[in-house]
C-alpha positions in Angstrom: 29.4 -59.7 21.7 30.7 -56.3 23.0 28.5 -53.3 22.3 29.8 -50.2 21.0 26.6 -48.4 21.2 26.2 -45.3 23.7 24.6 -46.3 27.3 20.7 -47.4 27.2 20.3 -47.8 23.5 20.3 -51.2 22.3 21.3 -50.6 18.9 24.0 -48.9 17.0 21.8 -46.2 14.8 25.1 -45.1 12.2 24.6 -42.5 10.0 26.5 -41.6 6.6 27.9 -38.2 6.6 29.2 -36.4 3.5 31.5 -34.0 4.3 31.4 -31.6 1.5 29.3 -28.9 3.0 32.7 -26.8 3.8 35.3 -24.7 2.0 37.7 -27.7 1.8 40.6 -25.7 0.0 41.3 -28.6 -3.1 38.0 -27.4 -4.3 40.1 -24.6 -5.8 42.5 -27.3 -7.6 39.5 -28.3 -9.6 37.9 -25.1 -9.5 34.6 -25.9 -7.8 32.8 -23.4 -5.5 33.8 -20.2 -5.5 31.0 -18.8 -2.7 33.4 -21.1 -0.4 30.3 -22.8 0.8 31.2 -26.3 -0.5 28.5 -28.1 -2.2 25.6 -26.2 -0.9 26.4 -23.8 -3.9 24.9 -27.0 -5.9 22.1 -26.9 -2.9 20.6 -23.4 -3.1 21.6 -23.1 -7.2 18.6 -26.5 -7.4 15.4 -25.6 -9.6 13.0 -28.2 -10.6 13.0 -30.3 -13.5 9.0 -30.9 -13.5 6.2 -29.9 -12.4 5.3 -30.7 -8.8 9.2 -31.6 -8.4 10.6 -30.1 -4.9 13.8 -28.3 -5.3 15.6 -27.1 -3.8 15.5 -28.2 -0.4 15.8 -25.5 2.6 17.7 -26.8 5.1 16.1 -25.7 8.3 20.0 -24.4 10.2 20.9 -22.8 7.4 23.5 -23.3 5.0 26.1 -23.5 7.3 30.5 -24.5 7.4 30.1 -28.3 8.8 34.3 -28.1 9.8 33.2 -25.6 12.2 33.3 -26.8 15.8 30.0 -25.0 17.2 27.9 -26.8 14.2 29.9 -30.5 15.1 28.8 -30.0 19.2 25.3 -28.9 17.6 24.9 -31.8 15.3 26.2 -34.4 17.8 23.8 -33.4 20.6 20.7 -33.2 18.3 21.8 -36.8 16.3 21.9 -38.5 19.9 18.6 -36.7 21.0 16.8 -38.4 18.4 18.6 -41.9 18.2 21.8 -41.8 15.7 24.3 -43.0 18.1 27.5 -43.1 15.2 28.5 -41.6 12.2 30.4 -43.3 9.1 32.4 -40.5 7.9 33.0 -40.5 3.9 36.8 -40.5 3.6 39.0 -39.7 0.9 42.2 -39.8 -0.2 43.8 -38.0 -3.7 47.2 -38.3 -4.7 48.9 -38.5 -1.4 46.7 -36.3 0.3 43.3 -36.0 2.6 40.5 -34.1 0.9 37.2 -33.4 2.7 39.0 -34.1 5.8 38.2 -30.9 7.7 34.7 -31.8 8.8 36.5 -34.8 10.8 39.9 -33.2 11.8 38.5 -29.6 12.4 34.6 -30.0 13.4 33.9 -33.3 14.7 37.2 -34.3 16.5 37.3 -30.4 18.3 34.0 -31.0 19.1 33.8 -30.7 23.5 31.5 -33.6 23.2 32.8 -35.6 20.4 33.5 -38.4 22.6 29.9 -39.2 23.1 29.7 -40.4 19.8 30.3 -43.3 18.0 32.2 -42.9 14.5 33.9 -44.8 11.7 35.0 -44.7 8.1 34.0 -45.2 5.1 37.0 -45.1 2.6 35.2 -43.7 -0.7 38.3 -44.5 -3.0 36.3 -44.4 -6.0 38.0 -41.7 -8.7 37.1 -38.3 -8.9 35.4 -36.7 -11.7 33.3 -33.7 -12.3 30.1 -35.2 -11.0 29.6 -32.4 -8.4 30.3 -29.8 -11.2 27.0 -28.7 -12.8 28.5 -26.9 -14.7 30.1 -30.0 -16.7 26.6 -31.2 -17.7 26.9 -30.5 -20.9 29.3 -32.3 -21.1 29.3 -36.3 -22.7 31.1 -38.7 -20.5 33.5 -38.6 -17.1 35.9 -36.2 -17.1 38.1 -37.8 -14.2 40.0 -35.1 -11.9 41.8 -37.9 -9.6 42.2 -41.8 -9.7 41.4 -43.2 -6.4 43.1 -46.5 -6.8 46.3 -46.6 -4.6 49.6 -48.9 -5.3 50.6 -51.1 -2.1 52.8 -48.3 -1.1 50.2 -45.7 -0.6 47.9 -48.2 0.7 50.2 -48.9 3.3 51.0 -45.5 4.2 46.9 -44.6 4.8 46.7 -47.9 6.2 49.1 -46.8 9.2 47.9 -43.0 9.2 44.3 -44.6 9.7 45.4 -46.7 12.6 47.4 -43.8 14.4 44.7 -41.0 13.6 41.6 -42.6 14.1 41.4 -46.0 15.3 43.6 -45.6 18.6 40.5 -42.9 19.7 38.1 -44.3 22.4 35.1 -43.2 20.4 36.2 -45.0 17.6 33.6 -47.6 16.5 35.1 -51.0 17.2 33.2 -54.5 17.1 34.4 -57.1 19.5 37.1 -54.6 20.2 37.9 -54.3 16.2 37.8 -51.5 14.8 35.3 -51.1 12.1 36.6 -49.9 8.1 34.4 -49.7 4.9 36.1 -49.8 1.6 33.8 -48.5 -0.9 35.0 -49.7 -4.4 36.1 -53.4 -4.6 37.1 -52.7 -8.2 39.3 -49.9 -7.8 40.9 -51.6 -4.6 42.1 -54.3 -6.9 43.0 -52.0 -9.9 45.6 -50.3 -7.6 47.0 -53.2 -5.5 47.1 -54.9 -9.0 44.8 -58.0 -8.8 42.9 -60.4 -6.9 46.0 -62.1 -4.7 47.5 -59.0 -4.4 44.4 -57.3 -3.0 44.3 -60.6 0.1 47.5 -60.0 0.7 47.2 -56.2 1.0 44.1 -56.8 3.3 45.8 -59.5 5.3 48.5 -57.0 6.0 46.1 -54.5 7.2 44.7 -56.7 9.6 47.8 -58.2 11.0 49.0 -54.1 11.1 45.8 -53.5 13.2 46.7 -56.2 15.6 50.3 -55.1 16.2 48.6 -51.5 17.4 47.1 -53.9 19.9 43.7 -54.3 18.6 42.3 -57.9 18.4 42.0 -57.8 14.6 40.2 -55.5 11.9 36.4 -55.4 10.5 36.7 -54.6 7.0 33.4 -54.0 5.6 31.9 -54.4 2.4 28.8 -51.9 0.8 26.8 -54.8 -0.8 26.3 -53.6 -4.2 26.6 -54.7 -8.2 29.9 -53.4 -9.1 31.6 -54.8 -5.8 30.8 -58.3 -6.4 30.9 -58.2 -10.1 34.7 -59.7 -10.0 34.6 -61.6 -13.5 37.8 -60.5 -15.3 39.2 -58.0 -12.4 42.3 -59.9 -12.4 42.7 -60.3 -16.4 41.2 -63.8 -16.3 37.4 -65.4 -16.0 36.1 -66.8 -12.2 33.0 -69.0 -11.9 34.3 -68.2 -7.8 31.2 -67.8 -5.7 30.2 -64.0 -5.0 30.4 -65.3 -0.9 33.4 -66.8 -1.6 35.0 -64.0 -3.5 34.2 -61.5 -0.7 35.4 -63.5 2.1 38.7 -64.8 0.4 39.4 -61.5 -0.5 39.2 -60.4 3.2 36.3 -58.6 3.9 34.5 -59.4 7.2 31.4 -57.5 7.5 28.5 -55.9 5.4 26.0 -53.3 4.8 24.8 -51.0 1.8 25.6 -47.7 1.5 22.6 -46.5 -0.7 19.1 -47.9 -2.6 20.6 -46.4 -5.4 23.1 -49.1 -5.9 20.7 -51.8 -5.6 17.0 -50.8 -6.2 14.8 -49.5 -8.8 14.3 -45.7 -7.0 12.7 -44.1 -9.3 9.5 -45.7 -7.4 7.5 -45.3 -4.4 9.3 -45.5 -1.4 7.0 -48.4 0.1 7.7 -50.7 -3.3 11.4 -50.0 -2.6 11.2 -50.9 0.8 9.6 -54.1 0.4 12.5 -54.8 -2.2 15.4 -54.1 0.0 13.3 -56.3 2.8 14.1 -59.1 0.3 18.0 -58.5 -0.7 18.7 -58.0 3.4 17.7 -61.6 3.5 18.5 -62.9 0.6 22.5 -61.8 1.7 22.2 -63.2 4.8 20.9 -66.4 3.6 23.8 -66.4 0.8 27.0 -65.0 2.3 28.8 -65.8 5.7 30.0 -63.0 6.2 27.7 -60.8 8.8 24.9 -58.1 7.1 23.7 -55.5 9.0 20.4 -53.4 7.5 20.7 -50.5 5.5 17.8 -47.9 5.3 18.4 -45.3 2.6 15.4 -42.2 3.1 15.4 -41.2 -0.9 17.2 -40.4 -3.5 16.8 -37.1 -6.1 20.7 -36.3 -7.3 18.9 -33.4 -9.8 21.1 -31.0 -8.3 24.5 -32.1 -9.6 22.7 -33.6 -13.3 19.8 -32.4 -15.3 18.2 -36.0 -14.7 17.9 -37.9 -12.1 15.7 -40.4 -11.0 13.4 -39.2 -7.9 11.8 -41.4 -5.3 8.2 -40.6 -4.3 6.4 -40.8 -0.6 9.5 -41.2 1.6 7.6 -39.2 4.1 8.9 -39.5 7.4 5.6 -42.1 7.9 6.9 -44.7 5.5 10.8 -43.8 6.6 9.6 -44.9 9.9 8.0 -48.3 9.0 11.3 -48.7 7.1 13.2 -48.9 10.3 11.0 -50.8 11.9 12.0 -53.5 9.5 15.2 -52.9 10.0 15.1 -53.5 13.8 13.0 -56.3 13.0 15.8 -57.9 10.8 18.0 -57.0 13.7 16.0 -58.8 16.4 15.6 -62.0 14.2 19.2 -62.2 14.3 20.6 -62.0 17.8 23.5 -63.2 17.3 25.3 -60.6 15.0 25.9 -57.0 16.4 23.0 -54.7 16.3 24.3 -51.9 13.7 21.7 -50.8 11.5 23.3 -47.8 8.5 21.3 -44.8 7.1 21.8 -42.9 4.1 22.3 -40.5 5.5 22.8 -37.4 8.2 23.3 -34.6 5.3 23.2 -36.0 1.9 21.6 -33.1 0.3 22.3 -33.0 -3.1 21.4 -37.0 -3.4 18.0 -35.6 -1.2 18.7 -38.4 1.1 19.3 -36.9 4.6 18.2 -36.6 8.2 18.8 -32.9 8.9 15.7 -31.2 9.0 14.5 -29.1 6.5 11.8 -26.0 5.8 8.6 -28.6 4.8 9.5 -31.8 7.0 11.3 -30.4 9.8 13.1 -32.7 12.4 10.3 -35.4 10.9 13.1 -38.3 9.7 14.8 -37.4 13.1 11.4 -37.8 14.9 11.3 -41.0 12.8 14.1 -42.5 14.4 14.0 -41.5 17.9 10.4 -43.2 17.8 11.4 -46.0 16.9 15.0 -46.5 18.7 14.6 -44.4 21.6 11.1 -43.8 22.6 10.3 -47.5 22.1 
């Protein structure tokens, strides 16, 4: 199998990155953020919602403009100091046009050492409410700002503007010479292609698209999680189809998670959850054929965008640690698939899951990684 990885590592660390710590102008279409700081406003506005509950969380550089070029070449060389060799950018895509693009198009890409890392997407094409609005806590149910289900026609035209823009780029992360796409929200990918067989054949075309740009196919990946496999009654009718089956017949090729959340009780100790997700990475690649690669989430407090949240307790950097080690574990028992191991995540502040260091742990989930993927 044909590594990706950067030279000397033996594994493919890839960190989530949420790029909406800029002044991405739609945030004035829905009216969001008028410091023109992006969702740090949400960041430094944090109080705590009990006693003994830490927010909000200091981030140690500051409360910077991730589209800027200077922070990219800073976050690239400190990510593969300490071990995270590729980022999976969150990608999105709102009635026919990019938002939260800038941290890609403007940072990361400008960046004078971008090419040194490894980076793929994640297309987040789940609809857009006010969930980053605090201000709309008061508020009973979603209040949806976009839909981000696309018809065959749109889906086509990202499909090809994907390909051109990012896949053709050396440091695009490719497996076996694929490149690599994530497609968050199975459900919404069918509500906009229009069902089940529409959705394979919309997939299939993608594919075959990729291998006319001279690629050797695509790796469309799959974030394991409830609401992606629960496929009963997507298409207007009942399916006793096999969760395996229904992934892999549908055209995905790959798999990971993208957070505990989806999964996991995490309104726990860290250690319990751990042991938990220990259990679901094998019980997924006992069940499905198509390949799993770990996922290691560090927390998860989403206080700041919602007066309650569930909070995880004692993800110190100690018990982050042990939780990679399980991952590389899990990725030395199976030597056969390609050793890519995801974390939630490089910056997720306002979900308090994220590798950036901060005013109490400092570069301590950073320290965590390199200990275990590059020291060792």
């Amino acid at each position: 199998m044909i590594c990706s990885c950067n030279p000397g590592s033996k594994y493919d660390v890839a960190a989530y990155i949420w790029p909406a710590y800029q002044d991405d102008p739609r945030y004035a279409e829905i009216g969001l953020f008028d410091d023109h700081k992006g969702e740090w406003e949400a960041i430094y506005n944090a109080e705590p919602k009990f006693e003994g509950h830490r927010q909000p969380r200091v981030p140690e550089w500051g409360y910077f403009d991730e589209a800027s070029t200077e922070m990219q070449e800073k976050i690239i060389d400190t990510a593969l100091e300490y071990g995270v060799n590729t980022f999976i950018f969150d990608w999105y895509w709102f009635d026919g046009r990019s938002f939260l693009e800038g941290v890609i198009n403007d940072g990361f890409l400008k960046a004078r050492n971008n090419e040194k890392m490894k980076f793929y997407l994640m297309w987040a094409n789940h609809d857009w409410s006010d969930f980053v609005d605090t201000r709309m806590e008061k508020l009973k149910g979603d209040n949806y700002v976009w839909q981000g289900s696309l018809d065959r026609q749109e889906f086509e035209r990202i499909c090809k503007r994907n390909i051109e823009m990012f896949f053709k780029l050396p440091n695009y992360y490719k497996i076996d010479g694929k490149p690599v796409f994530m497609i968050y929200d199975v459900p919404n990918l069918i509500k906009g292609l229009g069902g089940i067989e529409q959705t394979k054949d919309a997939l299939r075309w993608f594919t075959e698209e990729t291998k006319r740009a001279g690629f050797p196919g695509l790796d469309i990946q799959l974030p394991m999680w409830a609401s992606n496999l629960n496929y009963s009654g997507l298409d207007g009718k009942q399916t006793d189809m096999p969760a395996n089956e229904f992934v892999t017949n549908l055209g995905f090729t790959s798999s990971t998670h993208y957070q505990y959340c989806h999964y996991l009780n995490v309104d726990d100790d860290y250690v319990n959850i751990q042991q938990q997700a220990k259990k679901e990475w094998d019980r997924i690649a006992n069940e499905f054929t198509i390949p799993y690669y770990a996922h290691v989430s560090i927390g998860w407090d989403n206080s700041p965008r919602t007066a309650k949240s569930a909070v995880t307790k004692n993800n110190t950097p100690e018990n982050f640690q042990k939780a990679l080690e399980d991952a590389k574990a899990f990725v030395d028992s199976h030597p056969k698939l390609h050793p890519l191991i995801t974390i939630n995540s490089w910056n997720e502040w306002t979900e308090t899951s994220y590798l950036q260091p901060d005013d109490v742990n400092g570069y301590g989930y950073l320290e965590a990684v390199k200990k275990v993927f590059v020291d060792k």
